[in-house]
Every structure is written in C-alpha cells, then in structure tokens.
C-alpha positions as a printed Julia matrix, in Angstrom:
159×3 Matrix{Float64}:
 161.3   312.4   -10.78
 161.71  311.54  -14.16
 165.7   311.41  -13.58
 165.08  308.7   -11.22
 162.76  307.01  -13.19
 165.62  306.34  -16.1
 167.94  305.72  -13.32
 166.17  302.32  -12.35
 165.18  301.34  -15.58
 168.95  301.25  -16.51
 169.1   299.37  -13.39
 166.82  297.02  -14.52
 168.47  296.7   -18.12
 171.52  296.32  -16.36
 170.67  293.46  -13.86
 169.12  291.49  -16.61
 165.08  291.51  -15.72
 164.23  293.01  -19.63
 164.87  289.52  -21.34
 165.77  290.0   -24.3
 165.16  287.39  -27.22
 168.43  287.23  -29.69
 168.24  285.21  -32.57
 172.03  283.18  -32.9
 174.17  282.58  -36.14
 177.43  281.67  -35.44
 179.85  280.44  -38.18
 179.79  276.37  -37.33
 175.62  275.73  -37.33
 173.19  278.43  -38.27
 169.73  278.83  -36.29
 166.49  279.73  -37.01
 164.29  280.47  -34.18
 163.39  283.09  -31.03
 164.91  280.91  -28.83
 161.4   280.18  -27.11
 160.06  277.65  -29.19
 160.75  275.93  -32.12
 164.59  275.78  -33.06
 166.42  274.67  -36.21
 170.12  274.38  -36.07
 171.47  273.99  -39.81
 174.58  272.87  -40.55
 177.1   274.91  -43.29
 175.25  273.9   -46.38
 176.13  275.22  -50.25
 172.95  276.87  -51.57
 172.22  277.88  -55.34
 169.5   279.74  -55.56
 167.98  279.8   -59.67
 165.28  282.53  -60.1
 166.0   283.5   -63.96
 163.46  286.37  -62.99
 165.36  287.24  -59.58
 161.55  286.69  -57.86
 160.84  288.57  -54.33
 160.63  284.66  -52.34
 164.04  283.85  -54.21
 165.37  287.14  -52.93
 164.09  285.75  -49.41
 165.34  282.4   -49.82
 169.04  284.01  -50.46
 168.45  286.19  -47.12
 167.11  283.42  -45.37
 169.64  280.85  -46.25
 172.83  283.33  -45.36
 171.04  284.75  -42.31
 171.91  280.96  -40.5
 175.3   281.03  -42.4
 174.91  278.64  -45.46
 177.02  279.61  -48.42
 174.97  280.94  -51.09
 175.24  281.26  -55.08
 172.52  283.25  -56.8
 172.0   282.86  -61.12
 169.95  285.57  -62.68
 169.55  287.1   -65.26
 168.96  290.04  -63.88
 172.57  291.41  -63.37
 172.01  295.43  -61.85
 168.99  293.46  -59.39
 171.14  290.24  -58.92
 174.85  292.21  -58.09
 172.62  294.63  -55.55
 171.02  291.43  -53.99
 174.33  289.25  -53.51
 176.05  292.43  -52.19
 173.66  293.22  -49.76
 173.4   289.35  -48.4
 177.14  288.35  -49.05
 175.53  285.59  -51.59
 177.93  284.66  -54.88
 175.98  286.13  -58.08
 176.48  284.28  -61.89
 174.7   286.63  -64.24
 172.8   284.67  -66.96
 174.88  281.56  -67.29
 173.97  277.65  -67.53
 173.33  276.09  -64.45
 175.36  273.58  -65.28
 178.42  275.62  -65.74
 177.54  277.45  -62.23
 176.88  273.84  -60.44
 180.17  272.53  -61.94
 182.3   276.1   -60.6
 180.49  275.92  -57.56
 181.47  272.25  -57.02
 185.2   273.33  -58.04
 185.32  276.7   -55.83
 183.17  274.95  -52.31
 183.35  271.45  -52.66
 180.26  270.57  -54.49
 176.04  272.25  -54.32
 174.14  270.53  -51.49
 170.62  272.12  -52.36
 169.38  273.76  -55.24
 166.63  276.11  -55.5
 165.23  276.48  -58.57
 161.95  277.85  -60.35
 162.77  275.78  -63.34
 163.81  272.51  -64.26
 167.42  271.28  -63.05
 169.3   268.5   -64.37
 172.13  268.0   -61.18
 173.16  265.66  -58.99
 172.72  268.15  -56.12
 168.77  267.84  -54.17
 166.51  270.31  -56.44
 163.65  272.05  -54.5
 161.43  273.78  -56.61
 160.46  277.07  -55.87
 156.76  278.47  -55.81
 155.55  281.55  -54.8
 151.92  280.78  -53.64
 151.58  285.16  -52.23
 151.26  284.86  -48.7
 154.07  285.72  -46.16
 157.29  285.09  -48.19
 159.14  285.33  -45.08
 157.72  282.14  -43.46
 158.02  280.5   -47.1
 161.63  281.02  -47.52
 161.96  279.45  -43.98
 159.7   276.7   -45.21
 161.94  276.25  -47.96
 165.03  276.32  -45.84
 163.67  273.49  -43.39
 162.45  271.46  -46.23
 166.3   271.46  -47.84
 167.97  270.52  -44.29
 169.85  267.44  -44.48
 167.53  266.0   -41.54
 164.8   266.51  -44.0
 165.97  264.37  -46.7
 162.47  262.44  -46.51
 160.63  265.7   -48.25
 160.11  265.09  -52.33
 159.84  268.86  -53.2
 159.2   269.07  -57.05
C-alpha cells in the first residue's frame, strides 16, 4: 500500500499538479517576487554598500541586492566579517578605505556606482540611500531598500 502510495505521488510531481513557486534571477534583469503577486524586475545595477560597522540589514542589503544579480561592492572596516560576507554573496569587499577612493575604482573597474548605500554621510555623484535599521524584519527592509534604489524609483528622496 504504501509502495503505491509513493508511486502516484511521483506521478503527480511528475505531471506537474504540485505547483511549485520558483523565485527567477537570470543574468540580464534580476526579480524579486513569488511569482504570485507583486513582481520587481531590476535591471544590472552597481551597488556599494557602506556599513563602517558591517551592520546585520547591510549584510542583507548585500544578499538582497546580488540575489536579483546587481553587482555589489561592500567597504568595512571589518575585514575577517567583511571578506566572509563578500565571499559568501560574490559581493567586491574594500577593507577600511575612503569612499571616495572605492567610488572612483569602482567607476574605473564597472563603469561608474549607480546606488550607494550608506549609514553615513556620502559626498558622490552616485544616488545615496541612507541606511537605518529601525529592528523589525531586516529581510523585508533590505527589499525596501532595494525597491527604493530602482531606477523606476528615482522619485524617492531617501536621506
């Protein structure tokens, strides 16, 4: 009985009737979404991500930002916590440098920063969204973060 039972559940599998909900991130526009409801499709944008401190919700925003395939630069400086973090995400890590000198390799090395993240003050030409940890789900704030920095989003003054 319970032979048969596995049988036609693989059947099932097979055929198609478990749905499955995949999240998509392909190399040309990343998403962020379940596919049944709301859906962001970001372009490839150039991320720096400034968290002197290496904070848990800059940490996020680094996962968050390469999980829908942005390129993204991480200054800390932390070096053991910020080398572990870039490895794990595929992020590029400047240990405890001036963010102008980063912003001015990064321009050389990808073209130029479209977004900075920063929980300090930023002189760049680059848009500067400031990061604050307000506790909560840090998750769903990176992703706030994320959405607010889209180039369709231009209209947001995040200070």
């Amino acid at each position: 009985m319970a032979d048969n039972y596995l049988e036609r559940r693989m059947e099932d599998y097979r055929s198609g009737k478990f749905g499955r909900t995949v999240r998509t991130v392909n190399s040309s526009h990343g998403v962020i979404g379940d596919g049944r409801g709301f859906v962001v499709e970001f372009p490839p944008m150039r991320i720096l991500v400034i968290s002197r401190t290496l904070s848990p919700l800059a940490l996020e925003v680094v996962k968050t930002a390469r999980s829908v395939g942005c390129r993204v630069a991480l200054l800390s400086d932390e070096r053991k916590g910020g080398t572990a973090a870039a490895q794990t995400y595929g992020a590029r890590f400047y240990p405890a440098m001036d963010a102008e000198k980063v912003v001015s390799d990064i321009e050389r090395q990808w073209g130029g920063v479209d977004v900075i993240f920063s929980e300090e003050p930023v002189l760049s030409g680059a848009r500067v969204v400031t990061l604050r940890d307000l506790g909560g789900d840090r998750v769903a704030m990176a992703r706030f973060y994320l959405f607010v920095a889209h180039p369709d989003n231009s209209f947001f003054t995040v200070s």
